[in-house]
C-alpha positions as CSV (number, residue, x, y, z in Angstrom):
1,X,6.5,14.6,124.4
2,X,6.4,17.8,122.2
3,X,9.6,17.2,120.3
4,X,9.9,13.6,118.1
5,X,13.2,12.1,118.1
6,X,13.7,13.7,114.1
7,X,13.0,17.0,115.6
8,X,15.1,16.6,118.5
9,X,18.1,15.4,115.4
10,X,17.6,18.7,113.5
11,X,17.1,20.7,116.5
12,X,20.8,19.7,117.2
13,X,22.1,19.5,114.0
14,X,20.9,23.4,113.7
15,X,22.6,24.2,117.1
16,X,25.7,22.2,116.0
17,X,25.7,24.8,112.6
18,X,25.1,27.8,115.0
19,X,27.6,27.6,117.3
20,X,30.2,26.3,114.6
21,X,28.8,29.7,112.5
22,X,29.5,31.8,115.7
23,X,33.0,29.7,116.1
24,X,34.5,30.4,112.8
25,X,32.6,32.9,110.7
26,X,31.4,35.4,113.1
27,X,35.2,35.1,114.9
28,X,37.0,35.9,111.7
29,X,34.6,38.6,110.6
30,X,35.1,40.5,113.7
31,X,38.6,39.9,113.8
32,X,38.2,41.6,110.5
33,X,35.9,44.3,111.8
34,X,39.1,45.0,114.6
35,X,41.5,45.2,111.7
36,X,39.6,47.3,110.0
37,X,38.8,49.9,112.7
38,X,42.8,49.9,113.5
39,X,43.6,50.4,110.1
40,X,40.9,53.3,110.2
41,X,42.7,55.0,113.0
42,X,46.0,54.5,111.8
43,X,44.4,56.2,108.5
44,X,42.9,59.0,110.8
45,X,46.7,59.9,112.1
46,X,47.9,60.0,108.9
47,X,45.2,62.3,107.7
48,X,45.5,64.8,110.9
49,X,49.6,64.5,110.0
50,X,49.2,65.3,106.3
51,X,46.5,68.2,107.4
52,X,49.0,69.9,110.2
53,X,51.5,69.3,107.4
54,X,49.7,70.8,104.9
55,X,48.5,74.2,106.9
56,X,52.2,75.1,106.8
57,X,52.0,75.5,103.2
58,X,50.0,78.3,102.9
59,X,51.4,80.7,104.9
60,X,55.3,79.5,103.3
61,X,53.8,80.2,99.8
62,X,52.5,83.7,101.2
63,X,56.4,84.6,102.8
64,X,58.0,83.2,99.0
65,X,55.7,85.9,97.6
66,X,56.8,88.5,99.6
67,X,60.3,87.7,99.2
68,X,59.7,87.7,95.2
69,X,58.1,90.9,95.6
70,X,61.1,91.6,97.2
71,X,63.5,90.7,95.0
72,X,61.8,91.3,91.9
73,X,63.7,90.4,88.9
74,X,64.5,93.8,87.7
75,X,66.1,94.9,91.2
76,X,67.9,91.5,91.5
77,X,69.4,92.1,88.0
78,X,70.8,95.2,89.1
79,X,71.6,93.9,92.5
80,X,73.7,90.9,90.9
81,X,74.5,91.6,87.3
82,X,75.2,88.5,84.6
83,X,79.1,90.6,83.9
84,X,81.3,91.9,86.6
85,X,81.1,95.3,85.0
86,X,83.7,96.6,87.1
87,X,84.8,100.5,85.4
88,X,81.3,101.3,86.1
89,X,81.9,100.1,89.8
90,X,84.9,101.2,89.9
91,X,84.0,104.6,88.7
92,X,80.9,105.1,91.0
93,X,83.3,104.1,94.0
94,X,86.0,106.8,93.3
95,X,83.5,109.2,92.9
96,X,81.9,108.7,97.2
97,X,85.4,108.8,97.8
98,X,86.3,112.2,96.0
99,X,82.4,113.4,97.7
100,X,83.3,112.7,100.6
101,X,86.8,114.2,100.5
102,X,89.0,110.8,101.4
103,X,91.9,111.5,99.9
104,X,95.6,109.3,98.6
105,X,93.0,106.5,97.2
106,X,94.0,103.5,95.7
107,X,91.3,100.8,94.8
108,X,92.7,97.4,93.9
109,X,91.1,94.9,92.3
110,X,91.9,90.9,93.4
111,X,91.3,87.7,91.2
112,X,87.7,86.8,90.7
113,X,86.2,83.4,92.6
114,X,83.6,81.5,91.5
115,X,80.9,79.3,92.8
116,X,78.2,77.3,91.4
117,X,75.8,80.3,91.6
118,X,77.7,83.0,91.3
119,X,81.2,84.9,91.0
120,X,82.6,87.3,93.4
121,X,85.4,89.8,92.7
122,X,87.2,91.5,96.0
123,X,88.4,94.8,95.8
124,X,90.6,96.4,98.2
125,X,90.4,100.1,99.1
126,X,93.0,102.6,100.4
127,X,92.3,105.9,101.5
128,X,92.6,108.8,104.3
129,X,90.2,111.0,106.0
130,X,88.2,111.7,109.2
131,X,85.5,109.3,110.9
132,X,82.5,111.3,109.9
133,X,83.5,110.8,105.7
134,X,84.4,107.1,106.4
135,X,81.1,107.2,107.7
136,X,79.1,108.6,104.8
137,X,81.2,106.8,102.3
138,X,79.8,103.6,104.3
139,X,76.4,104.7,104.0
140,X,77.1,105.6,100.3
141,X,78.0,102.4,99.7
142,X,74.7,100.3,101.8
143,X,72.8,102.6,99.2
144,X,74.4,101.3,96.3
145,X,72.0,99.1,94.0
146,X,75.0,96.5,93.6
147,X,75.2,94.0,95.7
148,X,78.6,94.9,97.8
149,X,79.4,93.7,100.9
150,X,82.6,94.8,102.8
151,X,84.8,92.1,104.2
152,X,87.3,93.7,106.2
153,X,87.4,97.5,107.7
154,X,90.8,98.5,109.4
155,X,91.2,102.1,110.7
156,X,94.5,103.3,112.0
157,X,95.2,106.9,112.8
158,X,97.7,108.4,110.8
159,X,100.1,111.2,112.2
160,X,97.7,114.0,111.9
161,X,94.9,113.1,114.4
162,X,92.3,114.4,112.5
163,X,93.2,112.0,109.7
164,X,92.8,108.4,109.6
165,X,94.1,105.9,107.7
166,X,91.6,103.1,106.3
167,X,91.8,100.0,104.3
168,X,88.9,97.6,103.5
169,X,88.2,94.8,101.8
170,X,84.5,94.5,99.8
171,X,83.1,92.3,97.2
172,X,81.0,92.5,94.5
173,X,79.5,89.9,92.7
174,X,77.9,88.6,89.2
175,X,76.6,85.9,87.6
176,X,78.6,85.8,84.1
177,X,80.8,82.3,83.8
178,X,84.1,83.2,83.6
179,X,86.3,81.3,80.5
180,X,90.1,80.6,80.6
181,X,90.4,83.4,77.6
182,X,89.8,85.8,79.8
């Protein structure tokens, strides 16, 4: 015989080591080794979420640039003034009205509300006068640098056909906090 019986004893203890090796070690490593490559694909999702996430960014910081450009601080400031600075207002709005020949005005100023971020002051407005003034008045007023925005527009014609009687209601607003003394 080749193998002695003391060869034949470690010959089988070294199998017996082997195959409890492949059992336990070699099992648990590549039940590691399958974590791990789950845990990198899981990782790989996350990645390819945070990229699609983050290619947003870059054109949203190119459109909040172009809205700053478009509202630039000095034009804003004019747009939306800190007071209400209503006799200048109130001035430049009696004048379209003369210009455009609407005639019997009367401009009332309401009560002020507030918000957190700003205040706004309605103003109603009472005049007469044909469609194609109302008209230009309107366009006066888009092509005002405040902020105004016109609430309510009725138009009722008045006894002479060629005049009409209008009221509206239009806001303008400002930033100022207002106080009780006031």
């Amino acid at each position: 015989m080749f193998f002695s019986r003391d060869n034949m004893i470690v010959l089988g203890i070294l199998t017996v080591i082997t195959i409890t090796y492949f059992a336990v070690v070699y099992r648990t490593q590549s039940a590691s080794a399958d974590d791990v490559s789950s845990q990198k694909i899981e990782i790989k999702d996350h990645i390819k979420t945070d990229s699609e996430m983050a290619a947003r960014v870059s054109p949203m910081l190119r459109q909040i640039e172009k809205m700053k450009q478009r509202y630039n601080d000095k034009d804003w400031g004019q747009r939306l003034p800190e007071r209400q600075e209503l006799a200048g207002f109130l001035h430049e709005i009696a004048s379209g009205l003369s210009q455009e020949k609407l005639t019997n005005q009367l401009i009332q100023p309401e009560n002020p509300s507030q918000t957190p971020l700003y205040n706004c002051l309605p103003i109603t407005l009472r005049c007469e006068g044909d469609f194609l003034s109302l008209a230009r008045f309107l366009k006066r007023i888009d092509g005002m640098t405040r902020l105004v925005r016109i609430e309510r527009l009725a138009i009722e014609s008045g006894e002479d056909t060629q005049k009409l009687q209008i009221e509206m209601g239009m806001n303008i607003y400002f930033t100022e906090q207002q106080t009780g003394s006031e």
